[in-house]
C-alpha positions as CSV (number, residue, x, y, z in Angstrom):
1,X,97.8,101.2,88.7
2,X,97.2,103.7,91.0
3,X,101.5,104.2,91.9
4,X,101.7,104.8,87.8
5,X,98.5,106.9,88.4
6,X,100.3,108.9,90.7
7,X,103.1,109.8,88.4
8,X,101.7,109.8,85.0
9,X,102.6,113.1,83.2
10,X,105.5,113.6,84.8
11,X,107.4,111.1,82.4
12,X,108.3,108.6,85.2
13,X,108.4,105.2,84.9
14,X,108.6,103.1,87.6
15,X,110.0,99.8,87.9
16,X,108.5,96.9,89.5
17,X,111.0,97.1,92.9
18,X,109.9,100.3,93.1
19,X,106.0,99.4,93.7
20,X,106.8,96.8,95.4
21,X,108.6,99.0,98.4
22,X,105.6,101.7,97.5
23,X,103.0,99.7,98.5
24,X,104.8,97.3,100.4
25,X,103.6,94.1,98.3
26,X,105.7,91.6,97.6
27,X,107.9,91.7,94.5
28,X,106.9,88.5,92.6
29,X,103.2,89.9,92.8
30,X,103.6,92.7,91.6
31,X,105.8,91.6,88.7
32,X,102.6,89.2,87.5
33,X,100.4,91.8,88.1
34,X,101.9,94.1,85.4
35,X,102.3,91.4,83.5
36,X,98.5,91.0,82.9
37,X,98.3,94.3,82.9
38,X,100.7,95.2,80.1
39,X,99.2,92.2,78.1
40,X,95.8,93.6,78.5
41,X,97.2,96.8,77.0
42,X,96.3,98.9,80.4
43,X,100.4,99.6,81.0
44,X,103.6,99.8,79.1
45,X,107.3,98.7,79.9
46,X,110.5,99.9,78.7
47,X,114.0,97.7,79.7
48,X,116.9,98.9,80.7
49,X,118.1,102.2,82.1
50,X,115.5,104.6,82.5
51,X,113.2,102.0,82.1
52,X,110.1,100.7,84.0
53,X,106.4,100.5,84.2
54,X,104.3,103.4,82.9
55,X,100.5,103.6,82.3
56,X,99.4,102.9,78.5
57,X,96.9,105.6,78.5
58,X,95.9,108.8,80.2
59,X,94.3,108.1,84.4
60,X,91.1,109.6,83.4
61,X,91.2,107.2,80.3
62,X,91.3,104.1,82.7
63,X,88.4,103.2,85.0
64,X,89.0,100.8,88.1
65,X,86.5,98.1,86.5
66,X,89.4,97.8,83.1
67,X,91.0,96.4,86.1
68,X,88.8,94.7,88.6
69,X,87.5,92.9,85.1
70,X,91.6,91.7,84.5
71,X,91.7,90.2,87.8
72,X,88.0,89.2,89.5
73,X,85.7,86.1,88.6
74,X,83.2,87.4,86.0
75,X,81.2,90.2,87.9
76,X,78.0,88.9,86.4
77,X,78.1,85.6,88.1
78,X,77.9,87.0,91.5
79,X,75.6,85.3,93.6
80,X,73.8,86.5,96.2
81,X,75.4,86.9,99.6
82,X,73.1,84.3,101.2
83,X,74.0,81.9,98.0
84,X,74.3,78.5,98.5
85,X,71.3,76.7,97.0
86,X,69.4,78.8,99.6
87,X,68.9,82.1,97.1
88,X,68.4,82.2,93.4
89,X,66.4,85.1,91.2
90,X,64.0,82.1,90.7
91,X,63.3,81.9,94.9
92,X,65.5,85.2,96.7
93,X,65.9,85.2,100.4
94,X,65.1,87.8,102.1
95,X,68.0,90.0,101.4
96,X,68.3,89.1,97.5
97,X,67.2,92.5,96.2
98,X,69.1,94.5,98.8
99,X,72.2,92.5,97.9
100,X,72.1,92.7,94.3
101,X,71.5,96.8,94.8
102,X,74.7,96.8,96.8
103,X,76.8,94.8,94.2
104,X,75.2,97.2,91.3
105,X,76.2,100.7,93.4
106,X,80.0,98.5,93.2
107,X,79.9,98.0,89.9
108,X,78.4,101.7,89.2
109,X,81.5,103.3,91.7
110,X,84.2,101.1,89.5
111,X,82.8,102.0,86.0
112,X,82.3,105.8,86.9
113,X,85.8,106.0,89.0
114,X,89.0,106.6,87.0
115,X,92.8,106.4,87.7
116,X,92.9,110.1,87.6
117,X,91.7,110.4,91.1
118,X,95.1,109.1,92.5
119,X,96.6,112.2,90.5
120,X,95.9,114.2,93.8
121,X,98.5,112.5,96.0
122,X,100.9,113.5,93.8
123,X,104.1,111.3,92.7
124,X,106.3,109.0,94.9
């Protein structure tokens, strides 16, 4: 998301070799990643020449938690750090509430936090 990011606006599409070298991630990965990502509506493909990956909507449109959601266990069923059986809201270890202020602060930075801050770096 944040290669497409990079160079939305400028009417690139890029294919799914090309974010593969980009960000040097293997190219099966990346392929099932935009998978999920253009079923989730987040991206949009074209075939053939000229073709590729492209984001489906403007970077400051998209926030990183319309990802992290797509990918991550449900965020709400985050347990504390200690976990275990040890730590529950019912009997919290000692670092409970300090924990679950860390993982809120997260959640707040990926809600509030688009794709348009990768605009900055410019395209590949």
């Amino acid at each position: 998301m944040s290669c497409l990011a990079e160079g939305h606006g400028n009417g690139v599409r890029l294919s799914a070799a090309t974010i593969s070298r980009d960000r040097d991630l293997p190219r099966p990965f990346v392929g099932k990643v935009l998978s999920t990502l253009s079923m989730a509506g987040l991206v949009t493909s074209v075939r053939g020449p000229g073709g590729g990956f492209a984001l489906a909507k403007p970077p400051d449109q998209i926030c990183l938690m319309d990802v992290v959601t797509l990918f991550e266990r449900s965020l709400g069923s985050r347990t504390c750090l200690v976990g275990g059986g040890i730590c529950s809201d019912g009997h919290p270890c000692p670092v409970h509430q300090r924990f679950g202020a860390v993982q809120q602060a997260a959640d707040d930075l990926l809600r509030e936090t688009t794709f348009a801050v990768f605009q900055s770096r410019g395209p590949i």
